[in-house]
C-alpha positions in Angstrom: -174.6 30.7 179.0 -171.9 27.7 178.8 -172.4 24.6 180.9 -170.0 22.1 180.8 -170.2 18.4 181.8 -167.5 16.4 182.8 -167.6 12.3 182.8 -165.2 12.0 185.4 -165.1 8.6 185.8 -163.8 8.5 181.9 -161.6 11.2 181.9 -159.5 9.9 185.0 -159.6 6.5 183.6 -158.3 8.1 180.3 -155.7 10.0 183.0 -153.7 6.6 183.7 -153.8 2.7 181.8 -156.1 1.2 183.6 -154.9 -2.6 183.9 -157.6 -5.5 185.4 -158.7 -3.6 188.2 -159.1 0.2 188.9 -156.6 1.5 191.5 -159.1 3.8 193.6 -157.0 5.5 195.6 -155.1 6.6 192.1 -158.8 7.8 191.1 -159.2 9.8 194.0 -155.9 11.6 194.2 -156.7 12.4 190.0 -160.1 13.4 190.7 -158.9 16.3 192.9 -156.3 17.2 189.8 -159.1 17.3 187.6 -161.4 19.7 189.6 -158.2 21.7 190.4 -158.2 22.4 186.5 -162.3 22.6 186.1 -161.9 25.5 189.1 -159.1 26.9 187.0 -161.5 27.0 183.8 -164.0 28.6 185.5 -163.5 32.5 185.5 -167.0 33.1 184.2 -169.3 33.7 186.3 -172.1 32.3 183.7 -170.5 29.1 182.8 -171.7 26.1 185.2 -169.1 23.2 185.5 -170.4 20.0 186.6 -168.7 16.6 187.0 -170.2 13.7 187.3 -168.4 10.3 189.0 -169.5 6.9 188.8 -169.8 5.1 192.2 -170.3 6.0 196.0 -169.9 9.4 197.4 -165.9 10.1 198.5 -163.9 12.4 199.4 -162.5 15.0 197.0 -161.8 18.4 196.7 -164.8 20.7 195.9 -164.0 24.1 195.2 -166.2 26.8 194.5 -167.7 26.7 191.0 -167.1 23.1 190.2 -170.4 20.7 191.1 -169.3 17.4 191.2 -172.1 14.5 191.5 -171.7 10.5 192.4 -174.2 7.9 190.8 -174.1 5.7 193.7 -174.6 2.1 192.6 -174.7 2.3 188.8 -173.4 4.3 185.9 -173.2 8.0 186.0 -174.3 7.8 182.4 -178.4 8.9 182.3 -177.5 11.2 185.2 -175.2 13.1 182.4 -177.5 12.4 180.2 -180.3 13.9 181.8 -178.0 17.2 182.7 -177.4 17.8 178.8 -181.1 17.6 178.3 -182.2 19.8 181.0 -179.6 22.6 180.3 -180.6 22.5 176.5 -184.3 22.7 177.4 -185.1 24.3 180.2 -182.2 26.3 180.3 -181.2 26.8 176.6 -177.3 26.4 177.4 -175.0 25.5 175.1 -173.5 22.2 176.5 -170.0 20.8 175.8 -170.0 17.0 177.6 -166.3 15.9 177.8 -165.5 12.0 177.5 -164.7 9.2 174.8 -167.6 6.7 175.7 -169.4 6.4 171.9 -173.2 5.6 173.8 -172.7 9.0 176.3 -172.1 10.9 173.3 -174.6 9.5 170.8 -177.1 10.2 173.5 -176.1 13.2 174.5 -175.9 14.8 171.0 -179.5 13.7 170.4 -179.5 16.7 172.8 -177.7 18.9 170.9 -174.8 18.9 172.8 -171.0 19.4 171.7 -168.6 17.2 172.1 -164.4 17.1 173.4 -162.7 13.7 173.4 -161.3 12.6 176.5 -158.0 12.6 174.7 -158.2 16.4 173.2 -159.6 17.4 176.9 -156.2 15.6 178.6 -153.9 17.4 176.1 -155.1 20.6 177.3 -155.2 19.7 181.2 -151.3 18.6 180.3 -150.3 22.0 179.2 -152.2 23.6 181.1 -150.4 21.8 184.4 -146.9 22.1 182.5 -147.6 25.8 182.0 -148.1 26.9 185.6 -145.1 24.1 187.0 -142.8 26.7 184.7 -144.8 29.4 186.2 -144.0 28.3 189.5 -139.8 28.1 189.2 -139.8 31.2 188.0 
C-alpha cells in the first residue's frame, strides 16, 4: 500500500512568491487546487493521501479520498512527521512526503520515507492542469 503525504503549507507557498507577508486568501483558493489534483491522483483504492496545513482549521474543499489535517497553533511539521513513522511501522506503507523544507525531510527519511521536491511535485500539478484545460476546449 502507497500513502502519500502532502506539506501543504510548503507546496502552496512554493505555488506563488511569497513576498513579506502571506496572502491567505491566495492560500486558500490554492489549497482547494491542490486537493483538486490529490483527488485526481487518487484512483487507487489502497493509496491514502493526506495533507497536512499549518495553522487554524479553514475552509477548503475535501473531497473524498484526500485527508487534509490543520496543526492549529504551530508547525504542521512533527504531525507529518509522526504520519511517516506510523505508516512505516505500524502499517508497513511505502511513504512518499512531498515538500522542499531540508529538516521535514531529514526527519522524515530517518523513517524511511521517499522524497518529491516541491518543485518536481508543481511541474507535474502544472501539466497535469494544462492537460485537462486542452481537454476541456476540445
Amino acid at each position: 500500500m502507497q500513502t502519500i503525504i502532502v506539506d501543504g503549507s510548503n507546496v502552496v507557498r512554493g505555488m506563488y512568491q511569497v513576498e513579506q507577508h502571506p496572502d491567505y486568501n491566495r492560500e486558500i483558493s490554492l489549497a482547494d487546487v491542490l486537493i483538486d489534483y490529490l483527488q485526481s491522483l487518487n484512483t487507487d483504492a489502497s493509496r491514502i493521501i493526506e495533507v497536512y496545513f499549518d495553522g487554524c482549521k479553514r475552509y477548503i474543499s475535501r473531497p473524498q479520498g484526500v485527508q487534509v489535517f490543520f496543526s492549529a497553533y504551530k508547525k504542521a511539521d512533527d504531525l507529518i512527521v509522526n504520519a511517516v513513522y506510523d505508516y512505516r511501522t505500524e502499517y508497513n506503507n511505502d511513504v512518499l512526503l512531498v515538500t522542499s523544507d531540508n529538516a521535514l525531510i531529514s526527519r522524515s527519511r530517518q523513517y524511511g520515507a521517499n522524497v518529491q521536491y516541491t518543485y518536481d511535485f508543481l511541474r507535474n500539478l502544472e501539466q497535469f492542469f494544462h492537460y485537462t484545460a486542452q481537454q476541456g476546449e476540445n
